[in-house]
DOROBA-900815 format. One line per 10 residues: their letters; for each residue x, y, z of C-alpha. Coordinates in steps of 0.1 Angstrom, whole numbers, plus 5000, padded with zeros to 4 digits. Layout:
REM DOROBA-900815
A) X Y Z ~ ...
***
This chain:
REM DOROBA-900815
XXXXXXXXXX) 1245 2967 7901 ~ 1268 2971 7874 ~ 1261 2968 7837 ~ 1289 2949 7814 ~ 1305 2978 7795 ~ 1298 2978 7759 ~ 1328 2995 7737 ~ 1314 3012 7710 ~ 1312 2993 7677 ~ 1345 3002 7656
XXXXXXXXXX) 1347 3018 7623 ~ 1352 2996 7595 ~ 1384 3001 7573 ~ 1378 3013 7544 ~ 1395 3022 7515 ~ 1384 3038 7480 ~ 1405 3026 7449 ~ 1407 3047 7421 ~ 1388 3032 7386 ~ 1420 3022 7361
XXXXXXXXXX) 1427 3047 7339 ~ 1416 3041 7305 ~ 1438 3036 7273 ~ 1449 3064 7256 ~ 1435 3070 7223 ~ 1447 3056 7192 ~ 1470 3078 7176 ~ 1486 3081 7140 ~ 1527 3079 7141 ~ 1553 3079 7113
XXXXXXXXXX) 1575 3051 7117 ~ 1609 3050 7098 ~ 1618 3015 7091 ~ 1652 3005 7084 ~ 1668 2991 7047 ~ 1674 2955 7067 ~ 1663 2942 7100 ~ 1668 2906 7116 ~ 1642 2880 7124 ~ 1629 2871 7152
XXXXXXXXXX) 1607 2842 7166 ~ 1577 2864 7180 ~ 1565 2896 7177 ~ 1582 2932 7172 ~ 1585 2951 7199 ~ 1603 2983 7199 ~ 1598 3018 7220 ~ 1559 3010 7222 ~ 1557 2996 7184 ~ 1544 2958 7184
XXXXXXXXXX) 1547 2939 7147 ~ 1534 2903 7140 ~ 1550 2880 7127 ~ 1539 2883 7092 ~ 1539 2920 7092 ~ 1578 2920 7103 ~ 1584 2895 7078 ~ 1566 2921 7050 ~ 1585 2944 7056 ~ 1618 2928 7058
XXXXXXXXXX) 1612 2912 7024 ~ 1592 2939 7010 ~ 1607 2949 6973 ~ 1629 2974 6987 ~ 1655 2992 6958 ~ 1676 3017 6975 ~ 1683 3025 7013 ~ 1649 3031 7034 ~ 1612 3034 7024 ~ 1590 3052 7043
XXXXXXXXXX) 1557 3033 7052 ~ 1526 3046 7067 ~ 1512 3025 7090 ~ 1485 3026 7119 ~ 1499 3020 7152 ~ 1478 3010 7184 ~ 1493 3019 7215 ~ 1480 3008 7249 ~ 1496 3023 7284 ~ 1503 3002 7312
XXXXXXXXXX) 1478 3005 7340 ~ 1491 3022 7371 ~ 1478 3016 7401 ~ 1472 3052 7421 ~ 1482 3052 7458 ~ 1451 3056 7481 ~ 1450 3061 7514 ~ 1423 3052 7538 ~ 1419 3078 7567 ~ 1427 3074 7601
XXXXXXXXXX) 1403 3059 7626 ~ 1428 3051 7653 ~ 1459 3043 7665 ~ 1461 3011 7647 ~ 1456 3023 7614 ~ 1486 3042 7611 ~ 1505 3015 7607 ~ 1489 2996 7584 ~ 1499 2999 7546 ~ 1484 3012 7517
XXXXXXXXXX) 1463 2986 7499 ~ 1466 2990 7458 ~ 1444 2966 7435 ~ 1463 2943 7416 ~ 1469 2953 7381 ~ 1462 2932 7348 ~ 1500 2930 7330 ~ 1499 2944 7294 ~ 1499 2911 7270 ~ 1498 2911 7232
XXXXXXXXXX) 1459 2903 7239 ~ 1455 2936 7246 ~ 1473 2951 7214 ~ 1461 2955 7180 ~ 1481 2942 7157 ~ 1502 2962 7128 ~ 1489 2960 7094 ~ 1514 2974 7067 ~ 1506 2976 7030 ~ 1532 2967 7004
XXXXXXXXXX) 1532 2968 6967 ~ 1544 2945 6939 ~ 1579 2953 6930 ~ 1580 2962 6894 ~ 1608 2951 6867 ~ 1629 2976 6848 ~ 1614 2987 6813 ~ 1629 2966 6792 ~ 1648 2946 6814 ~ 1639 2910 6794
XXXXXXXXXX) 1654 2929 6764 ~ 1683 2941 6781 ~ 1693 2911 6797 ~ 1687 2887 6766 ~ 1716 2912 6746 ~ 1738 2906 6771 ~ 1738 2867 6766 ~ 1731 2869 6732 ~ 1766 2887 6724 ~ 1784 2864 6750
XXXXXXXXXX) 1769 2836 6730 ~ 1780 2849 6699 ~ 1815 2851 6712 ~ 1817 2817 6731 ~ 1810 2803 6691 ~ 1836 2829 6675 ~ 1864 2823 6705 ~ 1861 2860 6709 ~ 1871 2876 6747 ~ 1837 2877 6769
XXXXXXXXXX) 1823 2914 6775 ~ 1814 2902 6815 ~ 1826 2878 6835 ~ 1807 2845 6838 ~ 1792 2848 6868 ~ 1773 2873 6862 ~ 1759 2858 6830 ~ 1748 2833 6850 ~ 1726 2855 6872 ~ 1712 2874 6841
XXXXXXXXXX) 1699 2840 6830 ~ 1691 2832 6865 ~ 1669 2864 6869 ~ 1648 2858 6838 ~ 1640 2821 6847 ~ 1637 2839 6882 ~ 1607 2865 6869 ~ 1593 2835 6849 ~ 1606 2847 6817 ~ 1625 2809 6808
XXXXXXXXXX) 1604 2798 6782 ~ 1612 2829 6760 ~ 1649 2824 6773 ~ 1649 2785 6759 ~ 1638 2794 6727 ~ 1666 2824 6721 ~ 1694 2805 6736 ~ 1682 2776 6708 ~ 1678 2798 6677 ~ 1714 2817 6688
XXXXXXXXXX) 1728 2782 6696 ~ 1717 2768 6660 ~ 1730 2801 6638 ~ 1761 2791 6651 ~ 1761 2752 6647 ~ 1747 2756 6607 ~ 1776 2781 6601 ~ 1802 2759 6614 ~ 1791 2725 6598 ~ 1782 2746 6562
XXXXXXXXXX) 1821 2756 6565 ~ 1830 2720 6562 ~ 1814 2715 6525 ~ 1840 2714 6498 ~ 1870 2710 6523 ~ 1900 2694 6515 ~ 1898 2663 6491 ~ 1919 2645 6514 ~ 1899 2622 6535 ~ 1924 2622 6564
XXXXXXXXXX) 1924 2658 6562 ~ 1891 2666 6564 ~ 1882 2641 6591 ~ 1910 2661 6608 ~ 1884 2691 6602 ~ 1852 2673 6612 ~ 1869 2661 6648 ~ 1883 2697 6652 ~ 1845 2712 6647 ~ 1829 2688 6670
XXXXXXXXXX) 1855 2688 6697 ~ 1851 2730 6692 ~ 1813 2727 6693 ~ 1814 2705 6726 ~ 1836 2729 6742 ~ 1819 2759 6736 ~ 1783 2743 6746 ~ 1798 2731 6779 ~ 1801 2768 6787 ~ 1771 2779 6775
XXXXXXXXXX) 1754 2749 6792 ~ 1771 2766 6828 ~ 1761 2796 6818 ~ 1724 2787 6817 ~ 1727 2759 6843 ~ 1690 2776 6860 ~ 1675 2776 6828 ~ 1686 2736 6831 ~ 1668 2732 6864 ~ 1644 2762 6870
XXXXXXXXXX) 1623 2757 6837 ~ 1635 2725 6820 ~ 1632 2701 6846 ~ 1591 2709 6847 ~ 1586 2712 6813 ~ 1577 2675 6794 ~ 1598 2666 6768 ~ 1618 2695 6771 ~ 1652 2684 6767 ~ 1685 2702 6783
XXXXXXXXXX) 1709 2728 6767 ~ 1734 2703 6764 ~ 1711 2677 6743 ~ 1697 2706 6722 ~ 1728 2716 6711 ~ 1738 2677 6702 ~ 1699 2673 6684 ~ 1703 2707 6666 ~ 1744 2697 6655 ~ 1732 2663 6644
XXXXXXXXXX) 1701 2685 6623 ~ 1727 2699 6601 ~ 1748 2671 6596 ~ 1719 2653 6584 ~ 1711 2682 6563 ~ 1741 2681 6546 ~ 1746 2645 6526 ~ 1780 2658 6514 ~ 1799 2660 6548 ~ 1781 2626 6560
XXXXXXXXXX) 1789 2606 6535 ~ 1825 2618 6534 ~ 1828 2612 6566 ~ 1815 2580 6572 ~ 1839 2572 6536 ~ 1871 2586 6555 ~ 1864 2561 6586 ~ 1855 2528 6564 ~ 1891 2537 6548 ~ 1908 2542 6575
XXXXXXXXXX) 1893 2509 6586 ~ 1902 2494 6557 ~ 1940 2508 6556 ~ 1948 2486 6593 ~ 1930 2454 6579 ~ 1955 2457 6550 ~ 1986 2469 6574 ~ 1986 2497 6568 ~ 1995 2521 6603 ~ 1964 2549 6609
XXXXXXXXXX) 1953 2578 6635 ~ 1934 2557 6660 ~ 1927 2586 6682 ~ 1909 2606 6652 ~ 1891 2573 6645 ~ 1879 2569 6683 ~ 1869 2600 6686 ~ 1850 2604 6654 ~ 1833 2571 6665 ~ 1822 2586 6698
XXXXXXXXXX) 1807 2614 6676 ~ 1782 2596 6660 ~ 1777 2581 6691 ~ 1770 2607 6711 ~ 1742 2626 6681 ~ 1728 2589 6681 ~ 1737 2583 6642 ~ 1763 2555 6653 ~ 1738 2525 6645 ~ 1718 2541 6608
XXXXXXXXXX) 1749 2564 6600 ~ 1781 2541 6608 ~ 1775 2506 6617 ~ 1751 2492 6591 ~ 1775 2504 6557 ~ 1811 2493 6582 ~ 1790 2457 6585 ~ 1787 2456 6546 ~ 1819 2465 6539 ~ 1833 2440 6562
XXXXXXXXXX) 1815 2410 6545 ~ 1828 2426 6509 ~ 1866 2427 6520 ~ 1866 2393 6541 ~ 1845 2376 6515 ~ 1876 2383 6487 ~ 1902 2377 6510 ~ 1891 2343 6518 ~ 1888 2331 6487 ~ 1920 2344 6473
XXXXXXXXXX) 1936 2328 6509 ~ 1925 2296 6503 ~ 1937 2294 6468 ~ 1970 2303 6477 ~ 1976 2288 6512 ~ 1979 2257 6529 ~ 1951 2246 6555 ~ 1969 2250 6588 ~ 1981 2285 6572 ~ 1949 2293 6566
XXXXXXXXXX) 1938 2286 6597 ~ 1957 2307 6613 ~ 1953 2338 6592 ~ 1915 2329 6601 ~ 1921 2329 6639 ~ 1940 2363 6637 ~ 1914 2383 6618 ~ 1890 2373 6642 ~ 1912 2381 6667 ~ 1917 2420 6652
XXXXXXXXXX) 1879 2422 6649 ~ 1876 2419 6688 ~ 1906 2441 6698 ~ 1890 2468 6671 ~ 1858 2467 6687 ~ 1877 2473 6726 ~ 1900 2502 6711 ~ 1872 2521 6689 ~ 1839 2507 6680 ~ 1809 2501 6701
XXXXXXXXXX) 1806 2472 6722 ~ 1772 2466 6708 ~ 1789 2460 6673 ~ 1812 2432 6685 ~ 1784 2404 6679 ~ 1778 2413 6645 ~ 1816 2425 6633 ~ 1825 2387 6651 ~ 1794 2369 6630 ~ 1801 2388 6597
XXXXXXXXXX) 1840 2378 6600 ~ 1831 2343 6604 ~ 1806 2337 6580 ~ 1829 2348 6553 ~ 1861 2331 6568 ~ 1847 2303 6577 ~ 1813 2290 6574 ~ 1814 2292 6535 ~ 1846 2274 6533 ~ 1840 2250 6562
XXXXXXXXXX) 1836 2216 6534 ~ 1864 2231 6515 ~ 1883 2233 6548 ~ 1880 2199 6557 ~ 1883 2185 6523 ~ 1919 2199 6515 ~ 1931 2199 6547 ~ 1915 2173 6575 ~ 1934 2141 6565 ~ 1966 2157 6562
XXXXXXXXXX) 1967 2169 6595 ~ 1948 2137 6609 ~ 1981 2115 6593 ~ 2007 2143 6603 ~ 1992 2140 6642 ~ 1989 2180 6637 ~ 1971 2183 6675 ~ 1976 2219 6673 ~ 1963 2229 6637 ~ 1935 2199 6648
XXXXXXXXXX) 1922 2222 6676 ~ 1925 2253 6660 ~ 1900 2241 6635 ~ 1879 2224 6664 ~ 1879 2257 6679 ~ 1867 2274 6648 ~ 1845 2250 6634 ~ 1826 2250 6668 ~ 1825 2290 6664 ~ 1803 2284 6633
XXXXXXXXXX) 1787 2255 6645 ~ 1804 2233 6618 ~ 1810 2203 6646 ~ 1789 2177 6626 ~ 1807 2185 6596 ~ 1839 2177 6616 ~ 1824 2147 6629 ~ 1815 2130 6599 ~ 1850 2137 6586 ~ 1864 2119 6610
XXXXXXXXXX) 1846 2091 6613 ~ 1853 2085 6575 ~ 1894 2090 6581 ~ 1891 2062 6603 ~ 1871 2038 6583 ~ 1895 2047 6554 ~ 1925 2043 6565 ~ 1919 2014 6587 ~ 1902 1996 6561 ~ 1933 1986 6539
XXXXXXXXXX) 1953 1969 6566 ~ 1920 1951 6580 ~ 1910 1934 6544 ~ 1950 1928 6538 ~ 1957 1894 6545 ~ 1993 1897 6539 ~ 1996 1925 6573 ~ 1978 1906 6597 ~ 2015 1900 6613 ~ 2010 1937 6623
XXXXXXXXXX) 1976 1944 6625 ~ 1972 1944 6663 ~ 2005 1966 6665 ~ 1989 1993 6637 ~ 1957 1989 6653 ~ 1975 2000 6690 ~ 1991 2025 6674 ~ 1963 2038 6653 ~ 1936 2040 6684 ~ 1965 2056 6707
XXXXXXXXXX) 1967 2086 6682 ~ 1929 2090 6680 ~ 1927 2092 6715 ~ 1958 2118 6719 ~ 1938 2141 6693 ~ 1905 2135 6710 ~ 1920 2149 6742 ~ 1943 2176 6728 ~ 1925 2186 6697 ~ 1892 2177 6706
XXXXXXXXXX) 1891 2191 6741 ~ 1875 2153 6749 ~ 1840 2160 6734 ~ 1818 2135 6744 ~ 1803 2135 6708 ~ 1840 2129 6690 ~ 1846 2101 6716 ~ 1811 2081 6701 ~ 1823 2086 6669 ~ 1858 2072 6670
XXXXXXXXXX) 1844 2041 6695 ~ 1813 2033 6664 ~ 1842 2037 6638 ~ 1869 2019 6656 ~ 1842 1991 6663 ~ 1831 1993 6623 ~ 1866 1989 6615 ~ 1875 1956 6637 ~ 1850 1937 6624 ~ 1853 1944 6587
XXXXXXXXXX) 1866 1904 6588 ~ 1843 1893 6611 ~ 1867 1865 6633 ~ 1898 1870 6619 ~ 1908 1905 6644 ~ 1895 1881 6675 ~ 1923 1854 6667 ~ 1948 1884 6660 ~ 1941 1899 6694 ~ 1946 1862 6710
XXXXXXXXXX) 1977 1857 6695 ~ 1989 1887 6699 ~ 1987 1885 6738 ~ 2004 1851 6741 ~ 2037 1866 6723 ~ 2036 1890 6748 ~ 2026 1868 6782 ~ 2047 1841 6767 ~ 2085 1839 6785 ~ 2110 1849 6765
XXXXXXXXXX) 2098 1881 6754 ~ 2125 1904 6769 ~ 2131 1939 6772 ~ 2095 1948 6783 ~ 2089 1957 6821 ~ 2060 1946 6838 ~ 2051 1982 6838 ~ 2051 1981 6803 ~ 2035 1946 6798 ~ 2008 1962 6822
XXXXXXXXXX) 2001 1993 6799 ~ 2003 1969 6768 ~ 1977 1947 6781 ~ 1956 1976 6790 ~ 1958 1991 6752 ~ 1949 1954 6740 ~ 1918 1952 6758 ~ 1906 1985 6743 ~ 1907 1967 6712 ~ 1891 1935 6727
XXXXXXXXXX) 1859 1960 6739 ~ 1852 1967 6697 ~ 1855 1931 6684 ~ 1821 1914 6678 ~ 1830 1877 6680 ~ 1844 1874 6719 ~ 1836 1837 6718 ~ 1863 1834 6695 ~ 1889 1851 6712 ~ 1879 1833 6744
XXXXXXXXXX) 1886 1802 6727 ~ 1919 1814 6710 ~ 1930 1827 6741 ~ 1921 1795 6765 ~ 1942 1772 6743 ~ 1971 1800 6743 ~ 1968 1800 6779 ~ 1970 1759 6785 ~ 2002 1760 6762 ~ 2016 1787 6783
XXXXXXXXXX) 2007 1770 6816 ~ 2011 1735 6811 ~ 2044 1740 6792 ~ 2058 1763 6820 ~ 2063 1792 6795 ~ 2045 1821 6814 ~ 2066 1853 6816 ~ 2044 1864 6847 ~ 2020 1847 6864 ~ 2008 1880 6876
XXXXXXXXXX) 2004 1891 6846 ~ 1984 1862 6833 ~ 1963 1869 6866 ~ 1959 1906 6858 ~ 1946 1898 6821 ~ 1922 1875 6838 ~ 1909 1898 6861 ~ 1907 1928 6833 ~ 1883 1902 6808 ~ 1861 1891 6843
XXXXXXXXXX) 1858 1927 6847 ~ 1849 1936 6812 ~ 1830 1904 6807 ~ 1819 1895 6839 ~ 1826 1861 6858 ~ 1809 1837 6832 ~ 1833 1845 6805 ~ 1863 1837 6831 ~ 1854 1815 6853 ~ 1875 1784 6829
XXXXXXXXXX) 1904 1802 6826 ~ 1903 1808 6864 ~ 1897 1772 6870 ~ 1927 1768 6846 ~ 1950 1787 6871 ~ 1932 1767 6902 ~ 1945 1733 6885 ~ 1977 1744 6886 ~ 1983 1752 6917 ~ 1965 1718 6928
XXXXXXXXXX) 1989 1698 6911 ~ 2017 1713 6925 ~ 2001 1702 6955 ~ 1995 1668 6946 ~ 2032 1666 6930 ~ 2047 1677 6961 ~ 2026 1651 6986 ~ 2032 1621 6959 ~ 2074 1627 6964 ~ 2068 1625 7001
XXXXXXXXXX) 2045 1594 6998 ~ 2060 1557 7003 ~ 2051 1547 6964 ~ 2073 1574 6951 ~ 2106 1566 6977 ~ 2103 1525 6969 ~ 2087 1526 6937 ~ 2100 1552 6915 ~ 2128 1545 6885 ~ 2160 1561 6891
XXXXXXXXXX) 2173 1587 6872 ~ 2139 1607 6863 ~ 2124 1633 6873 ~ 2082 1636 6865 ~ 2058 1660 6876 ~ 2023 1655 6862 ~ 1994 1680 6863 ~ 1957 1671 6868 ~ 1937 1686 6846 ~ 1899 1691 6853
XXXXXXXXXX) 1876 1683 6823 ~ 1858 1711 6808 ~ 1880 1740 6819 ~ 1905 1731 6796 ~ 1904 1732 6758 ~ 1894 1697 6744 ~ 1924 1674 6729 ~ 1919 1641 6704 ~ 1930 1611 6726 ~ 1969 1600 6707
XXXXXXXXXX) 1985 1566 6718 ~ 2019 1571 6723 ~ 2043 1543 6731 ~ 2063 1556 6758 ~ 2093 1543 6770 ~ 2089 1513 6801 ~ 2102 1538 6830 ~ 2075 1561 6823 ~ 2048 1534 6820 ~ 2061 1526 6849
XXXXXXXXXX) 2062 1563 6865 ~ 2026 1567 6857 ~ 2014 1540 6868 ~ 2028 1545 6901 ~ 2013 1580 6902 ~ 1980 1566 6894 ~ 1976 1542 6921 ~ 1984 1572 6949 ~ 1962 1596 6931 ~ 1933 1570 6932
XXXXXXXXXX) 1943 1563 6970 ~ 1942 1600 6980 ~ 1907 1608 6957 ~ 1888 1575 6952 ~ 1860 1576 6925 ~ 1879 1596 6903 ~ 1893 1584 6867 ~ 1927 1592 6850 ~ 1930 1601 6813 ~ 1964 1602 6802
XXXXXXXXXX) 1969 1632 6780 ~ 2005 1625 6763 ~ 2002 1650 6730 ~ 2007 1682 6762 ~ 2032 1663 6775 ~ 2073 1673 6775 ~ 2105 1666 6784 ~ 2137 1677 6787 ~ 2164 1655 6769 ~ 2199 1663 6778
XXXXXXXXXX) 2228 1649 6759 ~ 2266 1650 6756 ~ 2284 1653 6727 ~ 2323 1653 6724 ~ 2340 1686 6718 ~ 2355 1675 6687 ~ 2322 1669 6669 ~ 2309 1688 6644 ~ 2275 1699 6640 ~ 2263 1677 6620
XXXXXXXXXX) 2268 1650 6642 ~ 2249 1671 6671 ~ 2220 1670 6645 ~ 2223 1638 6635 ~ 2222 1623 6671 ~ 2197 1645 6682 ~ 2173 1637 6652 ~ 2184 1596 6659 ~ 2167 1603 6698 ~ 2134 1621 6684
XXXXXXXXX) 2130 1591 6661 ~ 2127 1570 6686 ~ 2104 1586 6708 ~ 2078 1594 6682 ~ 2049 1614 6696 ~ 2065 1632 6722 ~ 2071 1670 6723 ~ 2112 1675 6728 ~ 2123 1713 6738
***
């Protein structure tokens, strides 16, 4: 019996790993650090040294003077851990070819390292280095103001006075650069006292200082362009280099009366000399002007005595004008100064002085001469049809708001001079035609010289309306008669454009007269002459006046004389079916010819009833007439009206006659038919 054979167990494999070695020891090193070194996002790392951030950053920016600076420093170096090979003995044939088993080794991370500290001290300025560097501005101060040759270039005055604001020295740096700046400024403007007498002259001096001082604190302003924004800006009502030096040159003018009040003299003269003609230095006057503007003394120093001394000279020269002038010439001596005024405020003076200068002008020119004005001068142009001197003073008067003044004037022109032709008995022949005339010349000068103010308009309507109706009636019968010459036939050499435009002007006048009843009455009996008579120049035009009064009136005032128009036509009607009819072809008288119109009652004026013994054809012509008309229109009654009534008589007279027998004759054949109207 056999056993199973057991193998003996094998021997484990084994291996012994040596501990990892531990870190070296701290030790002290001497590192030499370089005069400039570049940044880097994480830490220093160089032949086993290892810097943080803020350590690298120390010493790069560290107050380093000249070339390197040795630093001692405490270093912590750690070694990489090696791994040692081991080897496991043999324990068969199998284990000589396996490998050698190492632990894994922890890589070396910035964990693991101390970090660098480095110690640095404060930098330290030079001794003496504000005093120093303060001497070197103060002389090229000093020579900026005396147009001397600079000892250094600018640039590097600028970084002087960039290092002391730098080392927080600006306060001290303001205050010098102001006390230097001032020493100057007093000893330039105290040079100017007892100059030449010459007020051209030394205004010549006073522009020549200030365009000197600008120029030299423009430089001095660059030069301390850091003191400007590094100290300045943060400081509260702490104004710039460049407005110190304007506050400190406007100090000393100030201080000295003398050289203010001469100069502030010199520009009112000069002033003075172009009102009067005279030709001046403009330039020197601008920029003397932009002077006091720019220290701020324009408005106290300038502007308040120039306003005074405007009034004073304007004042004189409009009362000695108007003494010695004409109105339309003073009017436009008026226009130009104001005109002058406003181009001398856009070439030198400030806008801001325009209003005033403009109000002071006026005032003298024209506000206190306004009823003087328009006393010597407003009917004069009003009968010369001056349009153009008439708007001018509109245009002026309305400037000074003198417009009621203007009204009222006008309204009395018009009552005045329409008011001896109205009450003149002996003119009423031409008062329509003067009243035409005089309302088309008002209304040219209310457009042209009254730019068709709605005010002026009401004023010449209420006088105009005063006016017609100074004689009550009397202007309504005018109108009336006026408009039947001109509808009636006969009146030649007038279009029917210009009948059109007549009747248009006529009705204007109709609008103002107060008693339209009478005109309607006046003008109805017109109009039956003109109809019945045949005498008409147009009866489009008589339609047109009709339709102009219904439109003014309305269709009550016109609805007779429309009904007189409707009558008309009818009996031409009538008159055409009665020669067609059998009475008139086997009744009728030879030898005459009769139309008769048929007239309705109440649309035509009233006329007394006149027997008239007419001669036996007409009897018989009428009565002929009368027995169709009654046929046609049954309940209707006849009224023979025989005072509108007319004929034509025509007779022949030998050649040889003379005329007096024509008058004879024809005074013989009136005779005889008494009563009857012979054209």
């Amino acid at each position: 019996m056999s056993h199973p054979h057991a193998s003996a167990p094998k021997r484990p494999f084994s291996s012994s790993s040596p501990s990892p070695a531990s870190p070296a020891p701290p030790h002290m090193k001497k590192a030499k650090l370089p005069a400039s070194s570049s940044s880097s996002a994480g830490p220093t790392e160089k032949s086993g040294l290892h810097l943080d951030p803020a350590a690298a950053a120390a010493v790069r920016g560290g107050g380093r003077t000249n070339g390197e600076e040795d630093v001692d420093m405490l270093l912590a170096d750690q070694d990489e851990l090696r791994a040692p090979n081991a080897s496991a003995p043999g324990g068969g044939t199998a284990n000589l070819f396996r490998k050698k088993a190492t632990l894994p080794q922890p890589p070396a991370t910035a964990a693991t390292r101390k970090p660098l500290r480095i110690k640095i001290g404060q930098p330290k300025l030079p001794k003496n280095f504000e005093e120093d560097t303060w001497a070197i501005l103060k002389d090229a101060i000093t020579a900026i103001f005396l147009k001397q040759k600079l000892s250094c270039d600018v640039e590097k005055l600028y970084q002087a006075a960039g290092d002391l604001c730098l080392h927080k020295l600006g306060a001290n740096l303001y205050e010098r650069v102001k006390k230097e700046c001032e020493i100057h400024i007093s000893a330039k403007i105290s040079a100017l006292v007892g100059q030449s007498p010459d007020l051209v002259v030394f205004l010549s001096l006073v522009q020549r200082t200030w365009q000197d001082f600008c120029d030299q604190m423009l430089i001095i302003r660059g030069i301390a362009l850091l003191l400007d924004v590094k100290y300045v800006k943060n400081v509260a009502n702490l104004c710039s280099v460049w407005d110190m030096g304007l506050q400190l040159f406007r100090k000393h003018i100030s201080l000295s009366p003398e050289i203010e009040h001469k100069t502030v003299t010199g520009l009112l003269r000069l002033i003075e000399s172009e009102r009067l003609g005279e030709a001046i230095d403009k330039t020197l006057l601008s920029h003397l002007l932009k002077m006091f503007t720019d220290l701020g003394m324009y408005s106290e120093t300038f502007e308040k005595p120039f306003l005074e001394c405007t009034s004073e000279f304007y004042a004189t020269e409009g009362v000695k004008y108007l003494q010695q002038s004409d109105i339309p010439d003073y009017l436009r001596h008026a226009e130009s100064r104001l005109q002058e005024e406003h181009d001398r405020c856009i070439l030198y003076l400030e806008a801001n002085t325009r209003k005033p200068l403009i109000a002071t002008t006026e005032k003298q020119l024209l506000q206190r001469h306004t009823s003087a004005i328009i006393e010597k001068g407003f009917t004069v142009l009003m009968e010369a049809n001056r349009v153009t001197d008439l708007s001018r003073m509109y245009t002026l008067f309305q400037r000074v708001d003198a417009i009621e003044m203007l009204k009222q004037a006008l309204s009395l022109y018009i009552r005045g001079t329409g008011q001896g032709i109205i009450m003149d008995e002996e003119k009423d022949k031409d008062l329509v035609p003067f009243l035409l005339e005089f309302k088309a010349s008002l209304d040219k000068i209310l457009e042209e010289s009254f730019a068709k103010n709605e005010a002026f308009s009401n004023t010449i309507k209420e006088s105009f309306e005063h006016l017609i109706n100074l004689r009550q009636n009397r202007p309504a019968e005018l109108i009336a008669k006026f408009l039947d010459e001109k509808l009636r036939a006969g009146n030649k050499g007038t279009s029917e454009e210009e009948l059109e435009g007549i009747l248009d002007k006529v009705l204007v006048l109709f609008r103002f007269i107060q008693g339209k009843d009478v005109f309607e009455a006046f003008y109805k009996k017109d109009l039956a002459k003109r109809l019945l008579l045949g005498k008409s120049a147009s009866i489009d035009a008589e339609k047109s006046m009709i339709t102009k009064l219904k439109t003014e009136c309305g269709s009550q005032f016109t609805n007779k004389l429309e009904g007189m128009f409707k009558d008309i036509e009818l009996s031409k009607e009538i008159n055409d079916s009665f020669k067609q009819s059998s009475q008139a072809r086997t009744k009728l008288p030879t030898g005459i010819e009769m139309s008769v119109h048929v007239l309705t009652t109440g649309y035509w004026p009233t006329y007394p009833p006149m027997d008239v013994k007419l001669p036996h054809e007409l009897n018989v012509y009428q009565d002929i007439f009368k027995e169709f008309y009654l046929s046609k229109y049954s309940g209707r009654r006849l009224m023979w009206q025989n005072s509108l009534g007319h004929c034509v008589l025509k007779v022949e007279f030998p050649k040889e006659c003379s005329p007096d027998v024509v008058q004879r004759c024809s005074k013989a054949k009136l005779c005889r038919h008494k009563g009857v109207d012979w054209y």
